[in-house]
Each structure stands twice: as structure tokens, then as C-alpha cells.
C-alpha positions as a printed Julia matrix, in Angstrom:
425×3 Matrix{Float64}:
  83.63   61.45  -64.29
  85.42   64.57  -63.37
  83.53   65.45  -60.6
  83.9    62.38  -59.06
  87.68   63.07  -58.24
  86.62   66.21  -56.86
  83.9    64.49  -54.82
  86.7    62.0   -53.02
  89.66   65.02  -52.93
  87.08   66.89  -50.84
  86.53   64.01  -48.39
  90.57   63.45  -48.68
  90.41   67.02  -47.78
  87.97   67.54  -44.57
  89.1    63.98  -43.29
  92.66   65.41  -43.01
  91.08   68.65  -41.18
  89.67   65.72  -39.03
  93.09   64.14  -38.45
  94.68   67.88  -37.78
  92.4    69.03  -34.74
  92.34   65.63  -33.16
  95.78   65.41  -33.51
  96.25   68.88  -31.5
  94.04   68.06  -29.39
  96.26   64.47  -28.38
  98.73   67.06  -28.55
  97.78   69.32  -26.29
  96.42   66.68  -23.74
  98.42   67.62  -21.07
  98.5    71.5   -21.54
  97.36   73.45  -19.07
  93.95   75.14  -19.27
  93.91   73.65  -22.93
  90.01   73.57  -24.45
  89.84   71.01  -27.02
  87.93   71.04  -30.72
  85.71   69.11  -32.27
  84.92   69.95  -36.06
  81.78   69.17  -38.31
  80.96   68.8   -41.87
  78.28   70.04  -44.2
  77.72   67.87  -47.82
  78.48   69.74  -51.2
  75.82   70.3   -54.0
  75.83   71.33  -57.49
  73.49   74.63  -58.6
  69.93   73.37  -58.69
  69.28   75.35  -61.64
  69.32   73.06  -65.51
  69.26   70.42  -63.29
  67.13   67.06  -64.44
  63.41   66.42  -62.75
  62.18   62.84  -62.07
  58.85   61.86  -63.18
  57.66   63.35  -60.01
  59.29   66.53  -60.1
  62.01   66.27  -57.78
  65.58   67.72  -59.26
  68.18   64.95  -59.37
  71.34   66.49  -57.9
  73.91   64.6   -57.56
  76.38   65.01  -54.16
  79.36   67.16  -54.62
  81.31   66.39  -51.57
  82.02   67.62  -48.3
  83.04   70.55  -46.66
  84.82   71.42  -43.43
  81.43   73.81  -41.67
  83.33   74.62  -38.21
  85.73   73.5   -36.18
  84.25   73.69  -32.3
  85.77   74.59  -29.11
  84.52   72.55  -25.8
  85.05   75.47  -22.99
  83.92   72.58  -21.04
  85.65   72.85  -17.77
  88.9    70.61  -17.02
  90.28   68.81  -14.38
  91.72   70.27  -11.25
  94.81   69.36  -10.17
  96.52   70.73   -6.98
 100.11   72.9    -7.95
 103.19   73.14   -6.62
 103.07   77.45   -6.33
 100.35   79.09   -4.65
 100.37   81.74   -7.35
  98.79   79.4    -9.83
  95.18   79.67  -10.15
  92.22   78.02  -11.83
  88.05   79.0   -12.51
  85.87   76.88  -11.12
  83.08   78.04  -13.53
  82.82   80.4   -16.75
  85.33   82.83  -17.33
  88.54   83.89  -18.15
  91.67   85.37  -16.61
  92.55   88.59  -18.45
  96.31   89.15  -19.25
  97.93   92.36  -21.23
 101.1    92.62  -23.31
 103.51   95.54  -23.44
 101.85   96.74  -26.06
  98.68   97.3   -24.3
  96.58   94.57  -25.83
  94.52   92.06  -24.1
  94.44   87.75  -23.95
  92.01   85.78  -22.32
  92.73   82.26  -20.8
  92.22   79.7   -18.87
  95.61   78.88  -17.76
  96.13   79.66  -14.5
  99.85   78.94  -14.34
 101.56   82.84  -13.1
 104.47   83.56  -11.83
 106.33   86.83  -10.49
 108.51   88.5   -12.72
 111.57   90.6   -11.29
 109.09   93.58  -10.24
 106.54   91.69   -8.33
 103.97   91.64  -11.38
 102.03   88.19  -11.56
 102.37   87.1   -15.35
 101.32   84.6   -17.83
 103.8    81.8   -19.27
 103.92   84.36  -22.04
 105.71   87.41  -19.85
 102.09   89.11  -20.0
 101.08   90.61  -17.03
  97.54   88.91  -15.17
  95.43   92.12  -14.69
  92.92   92.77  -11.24
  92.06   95.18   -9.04
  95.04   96.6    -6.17
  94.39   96.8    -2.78
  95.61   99.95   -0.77
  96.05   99.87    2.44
  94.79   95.82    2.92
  91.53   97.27    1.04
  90.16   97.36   -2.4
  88.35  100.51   -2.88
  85.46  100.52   -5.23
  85.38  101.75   -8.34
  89.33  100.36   -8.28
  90.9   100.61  -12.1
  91.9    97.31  -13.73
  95.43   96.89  -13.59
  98.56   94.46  -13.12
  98.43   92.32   -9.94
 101.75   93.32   -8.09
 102.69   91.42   -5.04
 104.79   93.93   -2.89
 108.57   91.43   -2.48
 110.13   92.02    0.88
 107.56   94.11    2.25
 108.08   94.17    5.96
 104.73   95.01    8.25
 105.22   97.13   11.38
 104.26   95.77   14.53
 100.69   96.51   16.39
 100.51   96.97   19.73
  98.46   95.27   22.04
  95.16   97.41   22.75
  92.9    94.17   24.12
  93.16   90.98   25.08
  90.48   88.23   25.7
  90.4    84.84   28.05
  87.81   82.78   28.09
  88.23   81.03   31.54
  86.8    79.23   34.48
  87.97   80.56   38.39
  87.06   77.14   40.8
  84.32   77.98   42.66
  84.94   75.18   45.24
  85.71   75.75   48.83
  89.79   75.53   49.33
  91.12   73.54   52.77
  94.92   73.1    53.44
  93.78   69.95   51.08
  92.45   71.09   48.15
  94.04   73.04   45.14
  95.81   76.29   45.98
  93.45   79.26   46.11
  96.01   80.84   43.55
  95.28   80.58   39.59
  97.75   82.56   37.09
  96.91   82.96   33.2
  99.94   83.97   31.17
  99.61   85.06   27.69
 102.52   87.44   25.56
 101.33   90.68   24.46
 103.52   93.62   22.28
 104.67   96.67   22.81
 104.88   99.84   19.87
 108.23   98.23   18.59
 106.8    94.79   18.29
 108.68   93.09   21.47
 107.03   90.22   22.98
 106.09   91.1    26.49
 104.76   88.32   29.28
 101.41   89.74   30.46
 100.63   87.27   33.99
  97.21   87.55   35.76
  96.91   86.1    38.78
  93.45   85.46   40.58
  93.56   84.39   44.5
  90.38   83.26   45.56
  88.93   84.72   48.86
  86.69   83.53   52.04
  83.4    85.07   50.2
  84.41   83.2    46.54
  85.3    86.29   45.18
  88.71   86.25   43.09
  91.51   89.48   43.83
  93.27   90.02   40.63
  96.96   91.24   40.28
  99.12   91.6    36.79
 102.64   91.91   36.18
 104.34   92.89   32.77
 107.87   90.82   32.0
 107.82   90.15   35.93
 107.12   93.81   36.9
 103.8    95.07   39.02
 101.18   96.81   36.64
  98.34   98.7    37.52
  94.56   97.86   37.25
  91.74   99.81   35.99
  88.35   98.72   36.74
  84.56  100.24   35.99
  86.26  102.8    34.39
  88.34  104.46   37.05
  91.61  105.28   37.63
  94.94  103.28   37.64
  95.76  101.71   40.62
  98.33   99.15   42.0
  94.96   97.97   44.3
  94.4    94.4    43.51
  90.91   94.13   41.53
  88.24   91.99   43.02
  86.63   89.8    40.88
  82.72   88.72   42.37
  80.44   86.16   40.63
  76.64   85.32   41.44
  75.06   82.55   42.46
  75.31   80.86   39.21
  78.74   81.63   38.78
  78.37   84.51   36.21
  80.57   86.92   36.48
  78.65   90.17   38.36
  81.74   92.78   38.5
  84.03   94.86   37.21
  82.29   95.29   34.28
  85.48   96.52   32.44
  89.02   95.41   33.13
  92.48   96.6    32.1
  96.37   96.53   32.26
  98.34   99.22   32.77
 101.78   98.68   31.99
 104.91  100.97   33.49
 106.08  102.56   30.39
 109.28  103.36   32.24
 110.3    99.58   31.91
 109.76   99.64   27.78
 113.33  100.57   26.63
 111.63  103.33   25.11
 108.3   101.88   23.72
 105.09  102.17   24.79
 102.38   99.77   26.01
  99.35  101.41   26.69
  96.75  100.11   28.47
  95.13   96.72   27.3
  91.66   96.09   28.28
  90.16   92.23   29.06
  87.51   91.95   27.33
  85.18   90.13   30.49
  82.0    89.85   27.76
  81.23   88.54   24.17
  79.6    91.37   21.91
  76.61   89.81   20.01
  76.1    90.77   16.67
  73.76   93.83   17.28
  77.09   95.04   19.48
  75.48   94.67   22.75
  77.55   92.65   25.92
  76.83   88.78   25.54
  77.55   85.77   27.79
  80.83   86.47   30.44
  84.54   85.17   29.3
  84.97   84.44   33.31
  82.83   82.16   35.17
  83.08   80.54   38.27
  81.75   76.74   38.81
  83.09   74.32   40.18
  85.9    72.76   38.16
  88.94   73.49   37.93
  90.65   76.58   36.78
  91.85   76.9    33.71
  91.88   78.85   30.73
  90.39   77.29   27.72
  91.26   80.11   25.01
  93.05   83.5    25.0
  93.66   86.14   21.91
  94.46   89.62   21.7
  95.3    92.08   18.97
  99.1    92.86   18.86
 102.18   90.94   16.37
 105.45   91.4    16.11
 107.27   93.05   12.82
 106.93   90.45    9.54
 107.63   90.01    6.19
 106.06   89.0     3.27
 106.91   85.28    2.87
 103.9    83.48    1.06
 100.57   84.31   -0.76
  97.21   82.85   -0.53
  93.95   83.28   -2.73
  90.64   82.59   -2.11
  87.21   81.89   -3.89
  86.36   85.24   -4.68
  89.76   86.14   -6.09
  91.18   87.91   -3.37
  94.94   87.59   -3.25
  96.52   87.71    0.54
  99.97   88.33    1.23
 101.3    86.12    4.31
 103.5    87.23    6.79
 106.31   85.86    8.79
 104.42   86.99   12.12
 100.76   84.66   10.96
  99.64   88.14    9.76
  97.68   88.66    6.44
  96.97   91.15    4.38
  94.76   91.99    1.19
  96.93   92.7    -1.67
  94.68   92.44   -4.73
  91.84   90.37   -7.04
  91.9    88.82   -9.98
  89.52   90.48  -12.44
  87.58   87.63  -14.86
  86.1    88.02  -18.31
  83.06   86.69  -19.59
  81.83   86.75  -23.01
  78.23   86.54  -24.57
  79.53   83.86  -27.17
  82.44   81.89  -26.23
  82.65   80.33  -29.49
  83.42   83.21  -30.97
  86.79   84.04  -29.51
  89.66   83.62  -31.52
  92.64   81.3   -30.8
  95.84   83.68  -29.93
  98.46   80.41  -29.16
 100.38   80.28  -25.91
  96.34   79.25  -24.12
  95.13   83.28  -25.39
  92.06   83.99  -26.99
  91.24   87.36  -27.95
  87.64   89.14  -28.75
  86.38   89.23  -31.87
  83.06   90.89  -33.21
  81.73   87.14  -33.19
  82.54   86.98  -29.6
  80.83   90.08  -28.18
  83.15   92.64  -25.76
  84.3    91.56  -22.41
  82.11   91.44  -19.8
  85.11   92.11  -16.67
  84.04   91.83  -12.96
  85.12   90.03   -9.76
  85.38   86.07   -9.56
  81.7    84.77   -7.88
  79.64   87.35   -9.3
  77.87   88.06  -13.07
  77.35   84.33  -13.73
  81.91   84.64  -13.21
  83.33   81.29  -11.71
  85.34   80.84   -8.62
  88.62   81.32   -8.34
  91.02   78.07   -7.23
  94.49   79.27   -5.69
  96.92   76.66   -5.91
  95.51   74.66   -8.31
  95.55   74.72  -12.07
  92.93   73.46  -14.62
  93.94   70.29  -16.78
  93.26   70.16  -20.72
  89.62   69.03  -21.31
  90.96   66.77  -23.35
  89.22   63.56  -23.27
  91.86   60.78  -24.87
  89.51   58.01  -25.29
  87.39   59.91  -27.17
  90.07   61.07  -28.98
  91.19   57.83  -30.01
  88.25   56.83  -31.51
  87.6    59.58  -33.69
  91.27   59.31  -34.9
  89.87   55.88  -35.63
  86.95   57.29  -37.28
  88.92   59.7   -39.53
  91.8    57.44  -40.65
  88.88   55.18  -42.37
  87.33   57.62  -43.94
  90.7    58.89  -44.98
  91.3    55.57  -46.71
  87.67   55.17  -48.07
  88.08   58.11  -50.3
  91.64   57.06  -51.17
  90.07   54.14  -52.27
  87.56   56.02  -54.31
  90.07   58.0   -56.18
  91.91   54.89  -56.72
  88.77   52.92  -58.35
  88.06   55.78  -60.27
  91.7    55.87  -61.63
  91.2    52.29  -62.55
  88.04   52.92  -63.71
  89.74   55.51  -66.09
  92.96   53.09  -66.96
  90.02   50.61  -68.33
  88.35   53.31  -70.39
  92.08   54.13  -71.9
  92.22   50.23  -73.03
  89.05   50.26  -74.91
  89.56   52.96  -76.57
């Protein structure tokens, strides 16, 4: 009779483990980056040994119980929901952000939502600082040490100047009379001198009696000079001559020479049009200027130069690489997260606060770059939900309350059972 109270006190027992992780895992349903458990039992047996044989044998043992055998994590992956900041960040994958304390010890987790302390450092909800590899100079090196992600507050990048500029543009090949279009086109695009001021770079192209085109520039208004093939400056307009198909046969190079006594004491070098495309094995490719017969017009136009920024927003993408934004459309590399993985996920142990930290069970970190090692992709912007699945949930909370009460009942027959014994005797 004894062990029968034992029997039901141990399924009292692991049905309240039950109750406990499904509980924290309702809990936790909304908690970011939050990987829910699932536990399992194993049944209880006395020592085989003085143990009664059947008539064919077998031991008669009878049940002991339950036991609690593990309780499970699901590293399953979670939801993803779009954020607010575009500092938070989830895996798309297996893996784990790192994060290390002041004291120089290490967390793993899922939980992508960071934000900048007062030095620039990106950090966990827990003040721990997310760890990656720094950029210098808008490049990672290789071989870069794993350290905290800083993103540099109130940087300021200096301007570039203008070296080239590109237009990809059609010159009207057709005849011009007193009644058609005027023989003059002009394509105006800014362009930026050493200390980042916007200058107005205007080409004009006048179309001649042979269907060539005679190019002039001007610089905020003021004549520049032309270089062509390679020679000299010259305030000699350039002429522009196309074959029979309209492709463009000469110059084959083209630039603007500013005068760099109009500056205010910058400089503006000369800025070369590039007239071709480069294919990709860096020879010239199809002309930027043509000449059919349709109406000219620019239909793009780049070049090289920006004004002064500053760092105003940040941007990552799949592989982890962190871009700092600036005020001026610029971009710049500024780090990447680093991600963990681990031969046996299971074996991590829970920290709190979303951690887990490596255990002998759980095999070293494995750290590399997001998108490479079997390492997921990184999300910027977004966060990962709890895996939580509350339906689920529900019913095993179901599940557990009954078996809860079945053993209560147990222990309750066997007290009446006992009560009855009392009486007789």
C-alpha cells in the first residue's frame, strides 16, 4: 500500500512540471525571440532483483511511477514581424547572435531587439554589448577580431568631388527647318567641388549641316574648357560625329574643365563623360550618346561627387552587414554581426533575459558571418516572435490539469481505501 502513494505523488509531481513549462511558455508567448519547451516522461520501476516470476518466467514488477526525463527546447524558428528601429534584427535560419557582459562572458540569443547605448555600442535588452566584426575605412578586413558593434554618432562624411559623370542620351538626328525643333539641346546635371558645393555643370549640343553635334559647357553659368581624344584644354567647341546608324564615332573621350579661379577657393578638376559602357571584362561597350531620330533628351545621368553628410540612419542586410546612412544618400560599411552555431542546440543552457550559454553538452561555438557555415540570414528591422504555439499550448494545459486530478484522485481512493482498513480493524 505504501508505494502506491508514492506511485500517484510522482504523477502529482511530473504533472505539475507539466503545468510549470507550459505555463512559461503561455507566459512568454509574446517575448521576443522566446523558444518554447516541451517536456517528456519516463515510467518508474522497482529493482528486478527478488522479484516474483510467472509460470512462464517473466518477473512481475509492478510500476513505480513516473519521472520528469527532459524538458525540450523547440529552436524552431518564430515569426517575423517588421520593428519600429532599424537596429533590431532577426535570423532567418540557425544561429545565434553573440552578446558579452562587462565581465567578459558570453550569451547567445535569438532576440534581436538592440539598441545604442550612450557610446554608440549596439546592446542587448540586458546592457550587454552585440559582438561582430568593425569595418575600417567602409571595409572589413579579413581576419577582423570579434568585437562590440559601434555605430560612429554624429559622424560627419567629407565631401567627394566630382571626377566623372555619365548621360545616357539621344541627340535628334532629324533634319532641322525654321519649322522643326531648335537645333540646340542642353543637359544640365549638378556636380561638386573639393568643399562639397553644388555646382551646375550645362552641356549644350547644337546640331550642324553634316548631323554632327558642337558641344560647349559652362560651370555655375561660366565658359569651361573641353578636352577631347586626350588632348589639351581648350575653349574650342567639341564636335560630336555619329555614323550611319547613329552610333556615336568620335571623341572617344570627353571632359570638363572647370576655371578653378571661379571656386572660392576649391577645386574642380576635370570631370570626364563617360561616352561608353565598360563590359564586365573592362573593355568599351555600347555608346551613352546616340543619334536617331527622336527627340533629344536625356534618359539618365550619374556621376561620382556628394556633398558633406552625417550619419542619420542605419541599414542591415542579409549577410549581416551593418550600413551607416548619410544625410547626403551616401552609405557606408560600418560593421557585421558575427553568429554562433552550435553542434547540439539542446544542450545550451537557459541564462534568463532570452541568453543561453555553452555548456559541455552543447559543444563550443562555432562563430562566423550570417549566410555562411550552415549560419542563417540576417533580418534588419525585423525581430523574431516567440515560437510559441498557443493552441497547442492550450491543449496540453488541458492534458496536464487531468492528469493532475487523476492522481489526486488516486491518492484520495487510496486514503479512503486506508480510512476503511482503520474501521475494520
Amino acid at each position: 500500500m505504501s508505494f502506491s502513494f508514492n506511485t500517484a505523488l510522482s504523477g502529482l509531481n511530473a504533472s505539475s512540471n507539466a503545468l510549470n513549462t507550459i505555463g512559461n511558455n503561455i507566459a512568454n508567448a509574446n517575448t521576443v525571440g522566446f523558444q518554447s519547451g516541451s517536456i517528456t516522461f519516463s515510467s518508474l520501476y522497482a529493482s528486478s532483483s527478488g522479484v516474483r516470476l510467472n509460470g512462464a518466467g517473466s518477473s512481475m514488477q509492478i510500476g513505480s511511477g513516473v519521472q520528469t526525463s527532459a524538458i525540450h527546447t523547440n529552436f524552431g524558428q518564430g515569426n517575423l514581424n517588421e520593428s519600429t528601429s532599424p537596429l533590431h534584427a532577426a535570423i532567418q535560419g540557425n544561429g545565434f547572435f553573440i552578446v558579452r557582459n562587462a565581465d567578459g562572458t558570453s550569451g547567445y540569443t535569438r532576440a534581436g531587439d538592440f539598441t545604442l547605448n550612450n557610446q554608440g555600442f549596439l546592446v542587448a535588452s540586458n546592457g550587454a554589448q552585440v559582438q561582430g566584426y568593425m569595418a575600417q575605412n567602409g571595409v572589413i578586413p579579413p581576419g577582423a577580431p570579434l568585437t562590440g558593434l559601434q555605430i560612429p554618432i554624429g559622424q560627419t562624411l567629407a565631401p567627394k568631388t566630382t571626377s566623372e559623370a555619365t548621360l545616357r542620351m539621344n541627340l535628334n538626328s532629324a533634319v532641322v527647318t525654321s519649322s522643326t525643333v531648335n537645333p540646340t539641346f542642353n543637359s544640365t546635371m549638378q556636380v561638386y567641388d573639393s568643399r562639397g558645393t553644388a555646382r551646375t555643370m550645362n552641356l549644350t549640343f547644337t546640331r550642324q549641316a553634316n548631323g554632327s553635334f558642337n558641344a560647349t559647357a559652362t560651370i555655375d553659368g561660366q565658359p569651361a574648357q573641353l578636352s577631347a581624344n586626350g588632348g589639351a584644354p581648350s575653349s574650342n567647341p567639341v564636335a560630336f560625329t555619329f555614323d550611319t546608324n547613329g552610333n556615336l564615332t568620335s571623341p572617344t573621350s570627353f571632359s570638363v574643365v572647370p576655371d578653378q579661379t571661379l571656386l572660392n577657393g576649391a577645386t574642380l578638376p576635370s570631370i570626364a563623360i563617360q561616352l561608353r559602357e565598360t563590359n564586365a571584362d573592362g573593355s568599351p561597350g555600347a555608346a551613352n550618346i546616340t543619334s536617331y531620330a527622336r527627340p533629344s533628351a536625356v534618359s539618365s545621368s550619374s556621376q561620382n561627387g556628394y556633398t558633406a553628410g552625417e550619419l542619420n540612419g542605419v541599414a542591415v542586410d542579409p549577410s549581416g552587414v551593418v550600413y551607416g546612412i548619410f544625410s547626403n544618400g551616401q552609405s557606408r560599411v560600418v560593421g557585421q554581426y558575427a553568429v554562433a552555431t552550435f553542434s547540439a542546440n539542446e544542450g545550451l543552457t537557459h541564462l534568463g533575459g532570452s541568453l543561453y550559454g555553452a555548456t559541455t553538452a552543447s559543444g563550443q561555438a562555432t562563430v562566423g558571418t550570417p549566410g555562411t557555415g550552415g549560419r542563417g540570414a540576417v533580418a534588419g528591422g525585423y525581430l523574431e516572435q516567440s515560437n510559441v504555439n498557443i493552441t497547442n499550448e492550450f491543449v496540453a494545459l488541458i492534458e496536464a490539469q487531468r492528469g493532475f486530478q487523476a492522481n489526486s484522485r488516486v491518492i484520495t481512493t487510496l486514503n479512503q481505501t486506508f480510512q476503511d482498513l482503520l474501521r475494520i480493524i
